[in-house]
C-alpha positions in Angstrom: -107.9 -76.9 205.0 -110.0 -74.0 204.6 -112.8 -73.8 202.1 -112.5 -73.2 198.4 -114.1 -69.8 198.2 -112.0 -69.0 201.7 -108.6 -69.3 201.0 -108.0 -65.7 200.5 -108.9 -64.8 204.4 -106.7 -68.2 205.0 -103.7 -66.6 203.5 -104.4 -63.0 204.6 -104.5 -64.8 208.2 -101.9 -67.0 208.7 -99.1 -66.0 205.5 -96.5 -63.1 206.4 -99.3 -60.8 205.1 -99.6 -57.5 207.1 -102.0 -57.2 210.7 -104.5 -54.4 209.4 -106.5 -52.9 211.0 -110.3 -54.0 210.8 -112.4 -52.8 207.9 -109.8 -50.6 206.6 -110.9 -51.6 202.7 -114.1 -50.0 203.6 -112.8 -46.7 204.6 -114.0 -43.6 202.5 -111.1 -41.7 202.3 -108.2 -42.7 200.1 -106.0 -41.2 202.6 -107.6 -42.4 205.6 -107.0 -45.9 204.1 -103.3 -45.3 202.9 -102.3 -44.1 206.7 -103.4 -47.4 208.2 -101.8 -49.5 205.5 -98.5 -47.5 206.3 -99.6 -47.9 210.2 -100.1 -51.8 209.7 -97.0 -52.4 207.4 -94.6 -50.1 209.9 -95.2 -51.8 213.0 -95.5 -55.4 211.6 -93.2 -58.2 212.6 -95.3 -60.6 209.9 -93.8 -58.7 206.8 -90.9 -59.7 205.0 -90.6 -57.1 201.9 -90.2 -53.3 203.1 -93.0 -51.4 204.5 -94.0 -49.4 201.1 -93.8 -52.8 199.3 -96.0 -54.7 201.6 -98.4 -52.2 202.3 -99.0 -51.7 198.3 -99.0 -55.4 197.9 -101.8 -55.9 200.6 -104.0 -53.2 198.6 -103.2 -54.7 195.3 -104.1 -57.9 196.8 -107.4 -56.9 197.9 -108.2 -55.4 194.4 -107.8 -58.3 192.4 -109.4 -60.8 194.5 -112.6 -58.9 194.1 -112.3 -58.9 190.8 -115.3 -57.6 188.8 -117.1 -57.9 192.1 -115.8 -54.9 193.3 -118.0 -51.6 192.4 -116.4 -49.1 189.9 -117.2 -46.4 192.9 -114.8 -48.5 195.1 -112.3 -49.5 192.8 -111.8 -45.7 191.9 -111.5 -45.2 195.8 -108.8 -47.7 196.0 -106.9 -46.8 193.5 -106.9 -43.2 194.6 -105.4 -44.9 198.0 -102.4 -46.1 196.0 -101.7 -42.9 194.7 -102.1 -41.6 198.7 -99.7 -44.7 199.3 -96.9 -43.7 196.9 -97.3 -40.0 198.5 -96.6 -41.4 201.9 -93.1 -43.0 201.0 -92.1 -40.6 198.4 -92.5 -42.4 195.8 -93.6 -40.7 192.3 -97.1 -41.2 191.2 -98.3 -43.5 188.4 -99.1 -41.8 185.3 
């Protein structure tokens, strides 16, 4: 059983989460990072919800498990990658 303050990694790991590719939450460019979410979520065999879902689901995910945590600059760079996500697929921006 993997630690308390681990389980996140645990079920990035071993659920039917997508492979990405390392670091890729660290990335500077919104859509630097929303190209390999659509890379990882494309080619995986782990997902089980459509590529667009998945990929927006992993980001999401990695957003609110940081919480407060995560700095407003990096928040704002993230969310910026969702709008870069939606772009990719088609899909119409949030307002």
């Amino acid at each position: 059983m993997p630690r308390q303050n681990a389980w996140s990694q645990h079920v990035t790991e071993t659920s039917d989460a997508l492979s990405l590719e390392p670091d890729v939450f660290t990335l500077d460019d919104p859509k630097k990072i929303a190209d390999s979410l659509k890379a990882s979520a494309e080619r995986s065999e782990r997902r089980k919800a459509p590529p667009f879902r998945s990929a927006m689901s992993m980001l999401t995910f990695y957003i609110n498990r940081a919480g407060r945590t995560l700095p407003d600059e990096r928040r704002h760079v993230l969310e910026r990658a969702k709008d870069e996500l939606r772009k990719l697929y088609g899909k119409a921006p949030r307002a």
